[in-house]
C-alpha positions as semicolon CSV with decimal commas, in nm:
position;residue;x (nm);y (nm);z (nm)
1;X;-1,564;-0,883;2,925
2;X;-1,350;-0,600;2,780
3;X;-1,499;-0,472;2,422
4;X;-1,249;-0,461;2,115
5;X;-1,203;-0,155;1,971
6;X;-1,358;-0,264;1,610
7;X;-1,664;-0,325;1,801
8;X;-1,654;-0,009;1,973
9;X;-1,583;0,159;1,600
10;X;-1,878;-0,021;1,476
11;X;-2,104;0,162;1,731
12;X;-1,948;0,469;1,656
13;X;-2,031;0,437;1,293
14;X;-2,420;0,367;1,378
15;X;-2,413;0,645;1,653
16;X;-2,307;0,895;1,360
17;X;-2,557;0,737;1,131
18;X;-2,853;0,820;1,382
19;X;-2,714;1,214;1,436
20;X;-2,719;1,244;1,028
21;X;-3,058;1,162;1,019
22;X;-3,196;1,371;1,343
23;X;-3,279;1,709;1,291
24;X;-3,083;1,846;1,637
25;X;-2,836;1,532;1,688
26;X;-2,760;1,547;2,102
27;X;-2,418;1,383;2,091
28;X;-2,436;1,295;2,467
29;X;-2,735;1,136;2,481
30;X;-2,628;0,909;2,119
31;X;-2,303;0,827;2,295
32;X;-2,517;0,695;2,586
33;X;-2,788;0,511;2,397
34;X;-2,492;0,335;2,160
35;X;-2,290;0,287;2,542
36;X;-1,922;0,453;2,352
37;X;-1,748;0,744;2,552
38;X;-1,917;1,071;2,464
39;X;-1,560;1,247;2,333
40;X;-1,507;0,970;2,104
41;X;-1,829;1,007;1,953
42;X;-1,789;1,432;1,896
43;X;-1,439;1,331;1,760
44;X;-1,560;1,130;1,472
45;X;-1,875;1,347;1,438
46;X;-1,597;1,639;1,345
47;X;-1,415;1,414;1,064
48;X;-1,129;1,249;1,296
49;X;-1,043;0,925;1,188
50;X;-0,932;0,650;1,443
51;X;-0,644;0,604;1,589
52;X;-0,671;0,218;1,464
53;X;-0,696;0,307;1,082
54;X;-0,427;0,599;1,050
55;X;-0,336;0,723;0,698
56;X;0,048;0,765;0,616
57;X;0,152;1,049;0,636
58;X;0,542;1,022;0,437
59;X;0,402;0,771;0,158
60;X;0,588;0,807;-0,159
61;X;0,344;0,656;-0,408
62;X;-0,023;0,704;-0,393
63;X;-0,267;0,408;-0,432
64;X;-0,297;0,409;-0,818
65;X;0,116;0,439;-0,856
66;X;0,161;0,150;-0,601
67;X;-0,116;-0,064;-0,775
68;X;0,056;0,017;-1,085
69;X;0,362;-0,089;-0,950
70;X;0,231;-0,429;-0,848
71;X;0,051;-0,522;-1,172
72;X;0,396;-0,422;-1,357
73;X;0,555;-0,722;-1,152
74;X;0,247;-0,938;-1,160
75;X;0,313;-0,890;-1,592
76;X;0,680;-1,014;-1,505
77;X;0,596;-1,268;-1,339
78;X;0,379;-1,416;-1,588
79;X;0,613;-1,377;-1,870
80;X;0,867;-1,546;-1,623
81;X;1,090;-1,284;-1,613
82;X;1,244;-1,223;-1,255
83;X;1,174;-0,869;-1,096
84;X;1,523;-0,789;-0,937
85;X;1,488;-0,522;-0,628
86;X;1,689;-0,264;-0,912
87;X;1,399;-0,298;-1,182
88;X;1,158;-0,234;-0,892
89;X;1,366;0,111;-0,827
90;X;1,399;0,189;-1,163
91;X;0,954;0,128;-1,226
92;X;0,857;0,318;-0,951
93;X;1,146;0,593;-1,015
94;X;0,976;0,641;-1,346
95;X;0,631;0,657;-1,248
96;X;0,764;0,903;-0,957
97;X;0,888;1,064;-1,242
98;X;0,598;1,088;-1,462
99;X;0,376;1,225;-1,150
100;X;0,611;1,537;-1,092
101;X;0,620;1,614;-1,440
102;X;0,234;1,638;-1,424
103;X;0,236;1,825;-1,152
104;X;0,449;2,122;-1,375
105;X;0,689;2,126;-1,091
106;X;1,044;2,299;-1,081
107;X;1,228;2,059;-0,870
108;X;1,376;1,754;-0,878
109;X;1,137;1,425;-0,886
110;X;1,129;1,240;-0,566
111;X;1,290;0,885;-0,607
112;X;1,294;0,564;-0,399
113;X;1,606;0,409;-0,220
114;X;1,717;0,062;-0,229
115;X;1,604;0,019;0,103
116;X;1,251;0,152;0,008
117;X;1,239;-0,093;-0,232
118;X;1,308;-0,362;0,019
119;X;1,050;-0,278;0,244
120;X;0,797;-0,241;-0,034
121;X;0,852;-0,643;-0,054
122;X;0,797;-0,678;0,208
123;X;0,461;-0,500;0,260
124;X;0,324;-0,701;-0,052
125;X;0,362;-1,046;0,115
126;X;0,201;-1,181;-0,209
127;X;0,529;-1,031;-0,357
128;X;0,884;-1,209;-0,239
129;X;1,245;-1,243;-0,313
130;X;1,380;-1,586;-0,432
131;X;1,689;-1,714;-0,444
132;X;1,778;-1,833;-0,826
133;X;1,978;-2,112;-0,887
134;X;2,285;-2,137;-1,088
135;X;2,264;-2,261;-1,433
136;X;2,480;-2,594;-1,450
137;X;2,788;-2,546;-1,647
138;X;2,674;-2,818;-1,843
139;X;2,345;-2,680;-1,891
140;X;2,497;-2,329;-2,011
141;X;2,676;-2,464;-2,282
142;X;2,388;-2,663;-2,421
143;X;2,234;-2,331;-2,482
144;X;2,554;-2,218;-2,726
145;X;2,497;-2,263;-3,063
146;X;2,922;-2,329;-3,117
147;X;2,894;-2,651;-2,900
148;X;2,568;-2,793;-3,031
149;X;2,720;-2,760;-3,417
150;X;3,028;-2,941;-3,311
């Protein structure tokens, strides 16, 4: 039966805990004893990550701006204001902003694009877009102090 690659990982990570703690690790004999292909083994031993957990590359926001990001809509949302995809622009423009001006750099901050902005929705599942409903007509003029008097 064909092993799945987190197992094979998972052997991987003890094989490189056993050459930490030998004095001369043999990295062809561990890769036999833990049964994972020898090149594999020397790859992670230098610092490579997996192919299975690669880190982006072209990421605008770091983890701390994106988490900041999501707790400024999670606030929204529990005041029960609605976070339109523009205010998400504009919040992570500003803390885009913010970062480059800490950094004491002489160009222009990065910003985001509306399309950015979409697809940040969409990698926060826990985050979507909902279509309001009208307010009825006679509903909106309840709420005007002219027609409630008269």
């Amino acid at each position: 039966m064909p092993v799945s690659s987190s197992e094979i990982e998972d052997r991987i990570q003890l094989a490189c805990k056993k050459l930490l703690k030998s004095d001369r690790p043999n990295i062809a004999a561990t890769a036999c004893e833990f049964d994972v292909s020898e090149s594999r083994l020397q790859a992670r031993w230098k610092g490579c990550p997996a192919k299975s957990e690669p880190t982006p590359t072209n990421r605008k926001l770091t983890d701390d701006e994106e988490l900041v990001v999501c707790l400024y809509l999670k606030h929204l949302d529990e005041i029960g204001t609605s976070a339109r995809l523009s205010i998400i622009s504009s919040c992570t423009n500003v803390i885009l902003q913010a970062s480059h001006l800490s950094n004491e750099s002489i160009s222009l901050p990065p910003t985001v694009s509306s399309a950015w902005t979409s697809h940040f929705v969409g990698w926060h599942p826990k985050f979507h877009i909902k279509k309001q409903k009208t307010l009825d007509h006679d509903r909106k003029n309840a709420h005007n102090p002219d027609d409630i008097l008269d």
